[in-house]
C-alpha atoms as a printed R data frame, in Angstrom:
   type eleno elety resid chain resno       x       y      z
1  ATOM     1    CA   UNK     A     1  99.363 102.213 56.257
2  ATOM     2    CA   UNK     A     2  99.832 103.441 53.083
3  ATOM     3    CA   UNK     A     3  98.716 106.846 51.599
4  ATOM     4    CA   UNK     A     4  95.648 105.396 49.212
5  ATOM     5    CA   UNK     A     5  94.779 103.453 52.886
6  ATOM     6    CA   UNK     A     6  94.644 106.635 54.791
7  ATOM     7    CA   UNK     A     7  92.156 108.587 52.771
8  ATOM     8    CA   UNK     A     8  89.927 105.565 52.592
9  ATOM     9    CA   UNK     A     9  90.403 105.776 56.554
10 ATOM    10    CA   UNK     A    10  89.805 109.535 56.792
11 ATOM    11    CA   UNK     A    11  86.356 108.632 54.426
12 ATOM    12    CA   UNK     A    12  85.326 105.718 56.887
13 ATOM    13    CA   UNK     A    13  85.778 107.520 60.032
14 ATOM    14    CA   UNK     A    14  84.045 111.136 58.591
15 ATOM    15    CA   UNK     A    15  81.271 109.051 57.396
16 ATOM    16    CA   UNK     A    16  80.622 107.291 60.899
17 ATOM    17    CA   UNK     A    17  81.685 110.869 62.748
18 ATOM    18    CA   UNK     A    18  78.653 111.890 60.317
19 ATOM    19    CA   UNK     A    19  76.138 109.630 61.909
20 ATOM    20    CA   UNK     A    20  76.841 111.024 65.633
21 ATOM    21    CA   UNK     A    21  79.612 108.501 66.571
22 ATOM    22    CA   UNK     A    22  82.592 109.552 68.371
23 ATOM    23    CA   UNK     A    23  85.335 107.908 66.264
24 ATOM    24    CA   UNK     A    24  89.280 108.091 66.606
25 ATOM    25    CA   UNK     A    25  91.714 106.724 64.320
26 ATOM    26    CA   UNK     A    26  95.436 105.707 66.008
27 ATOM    27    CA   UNK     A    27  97.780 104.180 65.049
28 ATOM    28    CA   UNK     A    28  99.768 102.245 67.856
29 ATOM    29    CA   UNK     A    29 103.909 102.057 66.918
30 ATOM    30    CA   UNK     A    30 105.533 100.387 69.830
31 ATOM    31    CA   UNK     A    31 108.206  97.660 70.635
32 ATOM    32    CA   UNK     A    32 105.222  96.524 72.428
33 ATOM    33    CA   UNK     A    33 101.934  97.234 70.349
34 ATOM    34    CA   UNK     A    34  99.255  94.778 71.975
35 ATOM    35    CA   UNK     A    35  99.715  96.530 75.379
36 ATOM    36    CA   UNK     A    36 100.058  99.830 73.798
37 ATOM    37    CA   UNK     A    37  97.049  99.253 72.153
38 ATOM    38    CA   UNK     A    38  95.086  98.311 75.363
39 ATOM    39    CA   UNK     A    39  96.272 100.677 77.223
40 ATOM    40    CA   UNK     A    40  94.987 103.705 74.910
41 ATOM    41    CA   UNK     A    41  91.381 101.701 74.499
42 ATOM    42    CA   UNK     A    42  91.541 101.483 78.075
43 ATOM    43    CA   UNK     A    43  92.456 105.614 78.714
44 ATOM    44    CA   UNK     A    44  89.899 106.036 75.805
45 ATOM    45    CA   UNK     A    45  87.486 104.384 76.755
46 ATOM    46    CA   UNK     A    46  86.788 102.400 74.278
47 ATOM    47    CA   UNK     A    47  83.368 100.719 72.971
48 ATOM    48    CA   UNK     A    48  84.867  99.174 69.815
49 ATOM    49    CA   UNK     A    49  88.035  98.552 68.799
50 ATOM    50    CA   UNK     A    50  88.489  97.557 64.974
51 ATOM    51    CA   UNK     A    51  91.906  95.925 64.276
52 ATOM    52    CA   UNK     A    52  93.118  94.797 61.009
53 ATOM    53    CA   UNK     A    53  96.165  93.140 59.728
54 ATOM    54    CA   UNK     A    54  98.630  94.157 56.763
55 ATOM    55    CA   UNK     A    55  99.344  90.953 55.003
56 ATOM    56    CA   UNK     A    56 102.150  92.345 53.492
57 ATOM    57    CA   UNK     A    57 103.694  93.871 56.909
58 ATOM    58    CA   UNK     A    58 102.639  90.979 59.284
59 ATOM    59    CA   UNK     A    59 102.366  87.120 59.169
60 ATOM    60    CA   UNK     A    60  99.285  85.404 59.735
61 ATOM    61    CA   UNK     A    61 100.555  83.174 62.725
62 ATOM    62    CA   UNK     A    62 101.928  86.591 64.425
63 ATOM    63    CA   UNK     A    63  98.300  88.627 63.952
64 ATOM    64    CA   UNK     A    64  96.621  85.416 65.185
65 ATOM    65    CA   UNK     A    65  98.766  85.025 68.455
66 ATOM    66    CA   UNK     A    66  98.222  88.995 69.079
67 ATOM    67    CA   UNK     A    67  94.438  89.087 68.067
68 ATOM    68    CA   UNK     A    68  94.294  86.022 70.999
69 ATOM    69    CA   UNK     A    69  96.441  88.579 73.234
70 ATOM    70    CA   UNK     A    70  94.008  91.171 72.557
71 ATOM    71    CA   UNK     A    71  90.706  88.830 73.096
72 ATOM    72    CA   UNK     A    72  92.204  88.142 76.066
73 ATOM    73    CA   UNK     A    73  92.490  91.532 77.747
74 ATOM    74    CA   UNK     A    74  89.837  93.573 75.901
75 ATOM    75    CA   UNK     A    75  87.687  95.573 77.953
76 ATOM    76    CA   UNK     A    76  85.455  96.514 74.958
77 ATOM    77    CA   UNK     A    77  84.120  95.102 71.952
78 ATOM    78    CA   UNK     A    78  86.486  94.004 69.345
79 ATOM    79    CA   UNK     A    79  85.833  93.750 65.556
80 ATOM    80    CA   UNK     A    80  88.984  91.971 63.656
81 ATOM    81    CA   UNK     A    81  88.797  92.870 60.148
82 ATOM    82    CA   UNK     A    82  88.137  90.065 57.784
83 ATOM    83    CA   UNK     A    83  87.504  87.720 60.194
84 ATOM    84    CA   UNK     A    84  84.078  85.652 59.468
85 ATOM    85    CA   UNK     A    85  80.474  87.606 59.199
């Protein structure tokens, strides 16, 4: 993420903190990030976890095949970012 990507981050999540939800932004560097990831929804707790890809940092084919990972294994909701309505 880049610095311009963070405050717009730090708005969204103040904003939603603002309406009573509990929200925590992470971000998940591993050699392994899907099970990372999973594994802190799944010691968090997680009701929603909102994933995004950076087209300049990731190919398509690779956030498709992890997104399916993720589907997979999700114990909560899951919301990927510019995908459909």
């Amino acid at each position: 993420e880049e610095d311009d990507d963070r405050e717009a981050i730090r708005r969204l999540v103040a904003q939603t903190a603002a309406l009573g939800i509990d929200v925590e932004h992470l971000r998940v560097r591993s050699p392994r990030p899907v099970e990372a990831l999973l594994e802190v929804a799944g010691e968090r707790d997680a009701g929603l976890l909102v994933i995004g890809p950076d087209p300049a940092r990731l190919r398509p084919r690779t956030f498709r095949k992890a997104v399916k990972r993720i589907r997979k294994r999700c114990s909560c909701l899951l919301w990927v970012a510019g995908e459909g309505p």
